[in-house]
N, C-alpha and C positions, 0 to 999 in steps of 0.2 A: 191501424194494422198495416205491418208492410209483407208484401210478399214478395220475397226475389231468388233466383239461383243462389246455389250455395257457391257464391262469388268465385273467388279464386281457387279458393281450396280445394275445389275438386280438380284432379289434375286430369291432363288430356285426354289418358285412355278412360276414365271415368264422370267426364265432365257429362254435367244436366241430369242426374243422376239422382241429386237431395233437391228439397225445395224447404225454403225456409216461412215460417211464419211467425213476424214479429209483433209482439203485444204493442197495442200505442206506447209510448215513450213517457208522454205524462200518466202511466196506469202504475202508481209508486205507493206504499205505504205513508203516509202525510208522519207519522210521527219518528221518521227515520231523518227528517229536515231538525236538524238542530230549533231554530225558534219557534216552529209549531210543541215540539217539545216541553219545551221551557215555557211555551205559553198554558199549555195541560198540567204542566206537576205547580206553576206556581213556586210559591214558598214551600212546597212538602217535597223531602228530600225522598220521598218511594220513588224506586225506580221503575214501578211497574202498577197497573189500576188494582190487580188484587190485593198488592199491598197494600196499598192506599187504603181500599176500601175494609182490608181485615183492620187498619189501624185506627179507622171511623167507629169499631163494633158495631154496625150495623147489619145484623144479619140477615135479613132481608135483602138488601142490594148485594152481598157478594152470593148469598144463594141464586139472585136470577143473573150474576155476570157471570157465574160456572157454568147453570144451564146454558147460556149465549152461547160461552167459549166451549163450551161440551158439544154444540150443537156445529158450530163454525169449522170447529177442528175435530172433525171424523177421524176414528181410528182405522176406518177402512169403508170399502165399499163393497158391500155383494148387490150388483145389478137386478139382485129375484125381490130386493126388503128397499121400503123407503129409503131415500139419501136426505140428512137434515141439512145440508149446506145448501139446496137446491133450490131452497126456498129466499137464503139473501142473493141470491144469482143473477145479474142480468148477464142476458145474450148478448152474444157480440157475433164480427165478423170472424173470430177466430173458429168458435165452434161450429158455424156456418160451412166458413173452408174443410174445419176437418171432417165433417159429414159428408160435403162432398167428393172428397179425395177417397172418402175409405167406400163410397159408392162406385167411385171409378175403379179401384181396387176391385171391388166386387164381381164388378163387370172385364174384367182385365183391360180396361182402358188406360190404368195409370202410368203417366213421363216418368214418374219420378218413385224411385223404392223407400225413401227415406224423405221423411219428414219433419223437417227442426224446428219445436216451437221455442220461439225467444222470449225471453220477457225481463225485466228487471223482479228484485225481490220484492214480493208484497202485490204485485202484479194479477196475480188470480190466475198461475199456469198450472198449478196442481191441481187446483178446484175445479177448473173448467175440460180438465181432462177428464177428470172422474166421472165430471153430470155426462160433457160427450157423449161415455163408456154406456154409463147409464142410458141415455137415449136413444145408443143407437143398438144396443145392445140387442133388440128382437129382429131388428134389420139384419146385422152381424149374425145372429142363430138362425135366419130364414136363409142366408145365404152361406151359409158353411163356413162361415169365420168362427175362429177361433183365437180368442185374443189372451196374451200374459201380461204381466205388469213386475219391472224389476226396479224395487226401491235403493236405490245405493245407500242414501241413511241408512237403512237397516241391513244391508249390506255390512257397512261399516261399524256400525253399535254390536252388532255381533261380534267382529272382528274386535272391537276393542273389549268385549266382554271374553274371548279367551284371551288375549295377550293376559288383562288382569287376571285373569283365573287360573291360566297354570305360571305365574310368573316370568314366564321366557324372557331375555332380551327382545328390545322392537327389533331388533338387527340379527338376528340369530337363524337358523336356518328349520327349526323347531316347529316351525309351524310353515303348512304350505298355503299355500293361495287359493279362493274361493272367486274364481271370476265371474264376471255379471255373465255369459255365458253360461256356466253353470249354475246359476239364480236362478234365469230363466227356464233352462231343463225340469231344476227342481220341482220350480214353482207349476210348470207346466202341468208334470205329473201329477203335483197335490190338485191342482183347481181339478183337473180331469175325474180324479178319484174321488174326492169330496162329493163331486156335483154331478155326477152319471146318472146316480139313484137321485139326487133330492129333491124334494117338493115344499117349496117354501107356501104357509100355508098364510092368509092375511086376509085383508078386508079391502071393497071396493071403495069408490066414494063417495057409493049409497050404502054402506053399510054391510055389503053381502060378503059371504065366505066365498074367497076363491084362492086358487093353488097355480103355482104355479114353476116350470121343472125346466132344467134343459136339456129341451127334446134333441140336439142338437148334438150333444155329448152322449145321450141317452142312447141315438141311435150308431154311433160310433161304435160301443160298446156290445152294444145287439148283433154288430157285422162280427166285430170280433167273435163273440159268440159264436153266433154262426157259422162260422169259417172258418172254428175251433185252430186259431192260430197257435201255432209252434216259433219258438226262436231258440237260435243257439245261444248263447253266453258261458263266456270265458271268464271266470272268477278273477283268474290274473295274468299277467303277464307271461308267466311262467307254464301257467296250463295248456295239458293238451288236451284234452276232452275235455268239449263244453258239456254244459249242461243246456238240457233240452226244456225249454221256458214253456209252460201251458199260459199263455198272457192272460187269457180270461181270468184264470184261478190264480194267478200272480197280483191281478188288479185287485180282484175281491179279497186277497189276503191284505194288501197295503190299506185297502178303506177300512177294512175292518181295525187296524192298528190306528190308523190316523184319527178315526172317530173315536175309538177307546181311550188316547191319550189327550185327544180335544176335551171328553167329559169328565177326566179325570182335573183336567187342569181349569176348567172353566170361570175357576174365579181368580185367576190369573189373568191378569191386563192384557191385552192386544195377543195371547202368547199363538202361535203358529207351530205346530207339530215341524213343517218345512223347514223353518225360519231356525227354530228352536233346538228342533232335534237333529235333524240330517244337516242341513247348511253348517251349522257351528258344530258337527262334527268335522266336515270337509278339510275343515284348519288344520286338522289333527290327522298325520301320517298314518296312525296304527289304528284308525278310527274310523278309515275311507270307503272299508270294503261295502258297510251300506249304502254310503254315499254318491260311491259308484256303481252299486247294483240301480239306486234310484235312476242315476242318469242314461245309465244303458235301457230301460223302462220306458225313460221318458223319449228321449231318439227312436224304438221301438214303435209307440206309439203314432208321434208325429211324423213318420215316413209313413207309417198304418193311413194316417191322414192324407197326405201329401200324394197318395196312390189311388187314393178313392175322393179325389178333386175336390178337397178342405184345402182353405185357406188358412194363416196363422199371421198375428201381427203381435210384431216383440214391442214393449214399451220402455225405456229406461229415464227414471226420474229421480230427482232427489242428490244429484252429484255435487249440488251445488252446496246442500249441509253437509258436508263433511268440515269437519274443524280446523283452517288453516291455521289458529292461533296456537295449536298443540305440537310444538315442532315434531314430536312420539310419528304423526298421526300423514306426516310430507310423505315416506314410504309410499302407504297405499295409498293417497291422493295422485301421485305421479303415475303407477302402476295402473288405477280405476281411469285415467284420464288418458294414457293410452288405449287401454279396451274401449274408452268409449268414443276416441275417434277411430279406430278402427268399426265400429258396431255403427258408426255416421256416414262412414265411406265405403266399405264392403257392399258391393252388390251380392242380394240374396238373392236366392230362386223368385221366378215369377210366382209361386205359392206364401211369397213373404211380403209382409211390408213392417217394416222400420219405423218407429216415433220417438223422438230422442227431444226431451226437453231439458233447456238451459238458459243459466243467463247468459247474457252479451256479452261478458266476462270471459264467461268459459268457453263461449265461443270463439274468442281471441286466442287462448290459449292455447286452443284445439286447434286453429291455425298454424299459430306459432311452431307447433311441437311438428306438425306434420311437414311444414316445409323445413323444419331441422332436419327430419328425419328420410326426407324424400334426395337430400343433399350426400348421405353419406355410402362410402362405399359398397357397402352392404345392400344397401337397396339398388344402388344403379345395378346390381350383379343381379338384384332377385328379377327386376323389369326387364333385363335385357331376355329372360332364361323365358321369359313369358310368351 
């Protein structure tokens, strides 16, 4: 593991600002080397073990390599129910450091707002953010953190699920833009509302029933309550009288829809009422008005937060699947790749801390783009005005 300043890239008025943590160098997927490759398939022309094994009919071996790969590759994490990757895991220096950083956080000791994990692909930066999350997770609820997680895949598969669905040009103006910014808002409001009331119920590792809720959010909600908050909200642009928000009874209407549509759809793979319903509306112009009642909700809240000494930490993962191969798909790679060196180098509140994983790659490019960008007129006009 290395850890260093975010090198050059930070420029003067915001230098020491990110700190980077990079996965070892040799921590690579072995079957991404050409001859380890070619030494696994052999003479069998599968390009992949399932194939292999569905073309063996052996149905025993591909049933226990689903369960592996079922078990390997989570479709998510709730921090209250077992993680099954957690168990092929070793510990490193890496989760080490970020434990301690998001302690210092804690403690408002931290240098640094933004935190860059590196890693090549195959690396273990996704897995080992999650168990983190997972571990530190009663830490983070003891001490008023509040943490999001913004997947750019999913981000982006949504994205390419309206292009295909209402047929638009990629190039067309037809559809607007859903920024990880706004992910995060969403996602904010959904984890908040889902999980106020819930009590994940389970077993110890003696067997006993216990439950278990976040108190955390739970009492968030209790002040709101209590303190029978009011907000205005402007449906549009256009409006003059807002409308007078009862937040309490605005939250219990949202859970109450989010759960309905969660049960309704529950035999639907990975599906996210957020993800699903409001985000991929977002793309859609004439579609926005819930989209942006969530977001005004969600900013609501988190300043609700940020007033009564909560802490909040944004994550953004996953930029690196996006499909360079799909020329369709360069648009919003270029677009996501600005937000997210902007979202690496913006200093937020001392109520924020930043987690931004990538490869070394895209760390380059995130470089690259910003010293293009720190060069033209436009910007020397915005720095000067500062």
């Amino acid at each position: 593991m290395r850890i260093k300043k975010f090198d050059d890239f930070i420029s003067a008025e915001i230098k020491q600002c990110a700190l980077k943590l990079e996965n070892a160098n040799y921590l690579e997927r072995p079957v991404d080397r050409d001859y380890i490759r070619t030494k696994l398939l052999g003479r069998n022309a599968s390009n992949t073990i399932e194939s292999y094994l569905k073309e063996t009919h052996n149905e025993d071996l591909v049933e226990n390599f689903n369960e592996i790969s079922n078990s390997i590759i989570a479709p998510g994490m709730n921090p209250h129910k077992p993680y099954e990757p957690e168990s092929y895991f070793v510990r490193n220096l890496i989760s080490e450091k970020l434990t301690e950083l998001v302690k210092k956080f804690a403690m408002g000791e931290n240098k640094f707002h933004t935190i860059v994990h590196l890693g090549n692909k195959g690396s273990g930066k996704t897995i080992s953010q999650k168990i983190f999350l997972r571990e530190t997770n009663k830490f983070m609820e003891k001490n008023r953190i509040f943490w999001v997680r913004c997947d750019v895949q999913k981000l982006y598969e949504t994205w390419k699920d309206c292009i295909e669905n209402s047929g638009v040009d990629i190039n067309s103006k037809s559809l607007q833009p859903v920024t990880i910014l706004d992910y995060l808002n969403i996602q904010a409001l959904y984890v908040f509302v889902k999980y106020y009331d819930y009590v994940e119920v389970g077993k110890d590792e003696n067997g006993s029933i216990v439950k278990s809720r976040s108190e955390m959010l739970n009492s968030v909600f209790n002040l709101i309550s209590e303190q029978n908050i009011k907000r205005e909200y402007y449906p549009s642009p256009l409006a003059y009288i807002p409308r007078i928000l009862d937040i309490k009874k605005e939250l219990e209407r949202i859970r109450n829809i989010v759960l309905s549509f969660e049960l309704r759809k529950k035999n639907r793979l990975n599906y996210s009422y957020a993800l699903d319903e409001i985000i991929a509306s977002g793309f859609y112009p004439s579609k926005r008005k819930g989209f942006n009642f969530w977001i005004a909700i969600s900013e609501f809240i988190q300043s609700f937060m940020f007033e009564n000494n909560y802490k909040i930490i944004y994550i953004v993962d996953g930029i690196d699947n996006v499909n360079l191969l799909d020329k369709n798909s360069l648009p919003f790679y270029d677009s996501i790749l600005n937000q997210f060196g902007e979202f690496v180098i913006k200093r937020p509140s001392n109520y924020i801390l930043h987690i931004a994983t990538m490869r070394i790659r895209t760390d380059a490019e995130i470089q690259k783009k910003h010293f293009e960008t720190r060069n033209t007129p436009d910007y020397v006009k915005k720095m000067k005005k500062k």
